[in-house]
Structures are given as structure tokens and as C-alpha cells.
N, C-alpha and C positions, 0 to 999 in steps of 0.2 A: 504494500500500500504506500502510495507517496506520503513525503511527511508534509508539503505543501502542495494542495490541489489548487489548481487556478480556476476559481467561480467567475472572476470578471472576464468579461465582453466587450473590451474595449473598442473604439474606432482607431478606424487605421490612424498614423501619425509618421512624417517623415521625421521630427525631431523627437529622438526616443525619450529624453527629460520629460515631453507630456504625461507618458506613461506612469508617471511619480507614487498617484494620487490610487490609480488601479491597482499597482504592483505593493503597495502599503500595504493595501487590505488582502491582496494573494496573498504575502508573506504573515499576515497577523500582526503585523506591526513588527515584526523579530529581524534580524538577520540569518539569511537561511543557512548560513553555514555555522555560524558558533551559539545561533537562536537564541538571545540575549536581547532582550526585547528595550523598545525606542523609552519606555521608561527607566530603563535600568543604566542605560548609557546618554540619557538626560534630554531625548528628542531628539525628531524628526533630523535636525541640524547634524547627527553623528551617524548620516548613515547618508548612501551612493548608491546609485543603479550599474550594478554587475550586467557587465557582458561575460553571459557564462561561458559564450565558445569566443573567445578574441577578436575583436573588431582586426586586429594584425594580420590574421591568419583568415577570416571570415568575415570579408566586408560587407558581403550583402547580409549579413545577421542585425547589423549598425540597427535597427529600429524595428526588428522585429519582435514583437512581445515576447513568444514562449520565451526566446535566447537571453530576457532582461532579468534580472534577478536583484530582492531589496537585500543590501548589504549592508553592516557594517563598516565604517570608513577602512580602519585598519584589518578585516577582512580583506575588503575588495583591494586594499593597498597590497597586502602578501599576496593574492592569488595576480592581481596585477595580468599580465599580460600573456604569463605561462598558457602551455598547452600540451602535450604530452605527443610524444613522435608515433608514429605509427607502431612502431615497434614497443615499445611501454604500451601503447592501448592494445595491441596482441597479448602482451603476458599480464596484461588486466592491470597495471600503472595507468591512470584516471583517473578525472576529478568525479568523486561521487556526485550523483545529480540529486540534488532536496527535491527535485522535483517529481523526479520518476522512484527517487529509494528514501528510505529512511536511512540517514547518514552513522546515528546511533546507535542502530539498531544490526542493519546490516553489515555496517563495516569497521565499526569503532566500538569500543566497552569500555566505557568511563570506570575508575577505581578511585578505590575509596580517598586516592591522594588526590583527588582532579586530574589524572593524568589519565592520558585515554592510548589505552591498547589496540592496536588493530588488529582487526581480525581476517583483513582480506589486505592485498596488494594495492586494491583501489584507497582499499583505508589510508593506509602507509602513506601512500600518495596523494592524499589530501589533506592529513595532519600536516603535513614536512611542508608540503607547498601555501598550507594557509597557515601554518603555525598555529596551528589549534592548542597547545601546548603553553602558549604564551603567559607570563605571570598573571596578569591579568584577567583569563581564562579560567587558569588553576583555581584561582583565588575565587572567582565567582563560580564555581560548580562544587568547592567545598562550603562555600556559604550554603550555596543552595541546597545542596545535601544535611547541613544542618536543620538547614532551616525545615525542611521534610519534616524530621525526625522532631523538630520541637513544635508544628503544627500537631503533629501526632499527639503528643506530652499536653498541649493546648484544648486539644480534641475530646481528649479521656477529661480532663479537669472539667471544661462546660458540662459533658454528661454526668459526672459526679454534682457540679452542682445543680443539674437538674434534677436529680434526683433530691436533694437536702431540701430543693424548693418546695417538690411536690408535697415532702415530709411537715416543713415548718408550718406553727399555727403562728405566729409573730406576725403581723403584714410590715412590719419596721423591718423587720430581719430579712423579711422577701424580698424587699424593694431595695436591701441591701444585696442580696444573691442576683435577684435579676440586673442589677448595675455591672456584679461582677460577671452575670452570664454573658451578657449584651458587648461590654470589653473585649473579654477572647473572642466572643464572635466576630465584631468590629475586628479585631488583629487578624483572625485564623484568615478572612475573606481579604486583606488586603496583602499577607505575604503571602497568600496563594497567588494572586492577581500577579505580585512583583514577583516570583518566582516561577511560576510557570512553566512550563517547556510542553 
């Protein structure tokens, strides 16, 4: 299953920049390759429309939608211009497509340092050429990994206090629990939001 489907229907466009606004909402607002989404990297401002096969090597791609992809700035900066020789795409050296694969899935296995293991040659060859690996990187998918685990920890506490709710005759004391229910729910829905993938 693709990890980005393209629902939009754009009109055609000789100036591929139009496409900004369409390729936003394809992608979910994220970068398709390290999926770190426009609020996590401070907006729209930090991110560039990918030429997924090279305008150098494939000029007539230059404004064709499928070939556009929403990037982050220093993604689209690493993957840059690269393309892989004929010979690499034989022994499956390739830039994995978000479009047609799941990149995480099929060819990468994040651990538990942030450091992500390939599992395929295309993998290999998409970490190295984007620097998926980059501190940067690291740093946010062990947050994010935390952060899992402490929505979890966030998760069990709301249903415990639901439960003291159901229990208390006090309405002072309720209106104390439901403040602290209403909290972690407030938190759990917004670092789910920020965290995402």
C-alpha cells in the first residue's frame, strides 16, 4: 500500500510551484521522505517541491505532478539532484518511492536509537542519499518514540480517572477529576496531532 496516495486533481500547470497548495494536502502536510510534519519543522516556509526523478536527467518530468513530491528543505537538499545509474536500479540501488511503497515499512526498520536499519538495497540507498540518519532525524524519532510510550502512560491514567469519577459522590472532587480528565485528554490529542507518522 502506498504511504502517500494522491487524492488531488489538479489542472495542468507549466510552472510546477502552482502545484504547492495540491501536493501539501497529497503529502498531509509531512515530508515524504523523513515524514516530519510542517508543524514540527515550524511551517509551510521549511519545506520545497521534490523533483522525484531529476529535472537533470528528466526534463520533461519539470511540471509534471505525479514526478513532484512535498519535501522537506534539507531532505530535498540531500536527495538534490542524485539518480541512480542503470546499473544500481538492476541490483535494486533506488530511491524508494512514498508514493508507490511505504518507505518504513518496506525498506527501512527504525531502532530503538533512531537509527534506521535497512532492510532492502533500495533502503541503503535512500538512507545514504537522503541522510535519513541525520542528528536531527535521530533526535526526533526518539522523541517521538517516547512520546508513544508516554501517551500510552497518559492513556491508562485518564481511564483510571474515569473510573474514581464514576466512583466519587463529592461533585467538588468530580469537577476536580474531570479538570484532570479533560488535561490529559487536551495533551494525549495534541502530541498525537505533533507526533504523528
Amino acid at each position: 500500500m502506498s504511504r502517500f496516495a494522491r487524492q488531488e486533481n489538479p489542472p495542468r500547470f507549466d510552472d510546477y510551484k502552482k502545484y504547492l497548495p495540491f501536493l501539501r494536502r497529497d503529502f498531509r502536510y509531512r515530508c515524504a521522505y523523513c515524514e516530519r510534519t510542517e508543524a514540527v519543522l515550524g511551517g509551510e516556509g521549511s519545506f520545497e517541491i521534490d523533483h522525484f526523478r531529476p529535472v537533470s536527467k528528466f526534463r520533461d518530468l519539470f511540471a509534471h505532478y505525479p514526478n513532484l513530491y512535498y519535501s522537506c528543505t534539507k531532505c530535498n537538499r540531500h536527495k538534490g539532484t542524485a539518480w541512480p545509474s542503470e546499473v544500481l536500479i538492476a541490483a535494486g540501488s533506488r530511491f524508494a518511492d512514498p508514493c508507490e511503497e511505504d518507505i518504513y515499512a518496506d525498506h527501512l526498520r527504525e531502532m530503538p536509537d533512531g537509527g534506521l536499519q535497512p532492510l532492502t538495497a533500495c533502503g541503503r540507498y535512500t538512507r545514504d542519499h537522503i541522510r535519513l540518519e541525520r542528528r536531527d532525524l535521530l533526535n526526533w524519532r526518539r522523541l517521538r518514540r517516547q512520546m508513544a510510550q508516554d501517551l500510552q502512560t497518559f492513556a491508562r491514567a485518564a481511564s483510571r480517572l474515569e473510573a474514581l469519577l464514576a466512583a466519587e459522590p463529592d461533585l467538588v472532587v468530580r469537577d476536580q477529576i474531570r479538570v484532570e480528565i479533560d488535561t490529559l485528554n487536551a495533551r494525549i490529542s495534541r502530541d498525537r496531532q505533533w507526533f504523528s507518522s
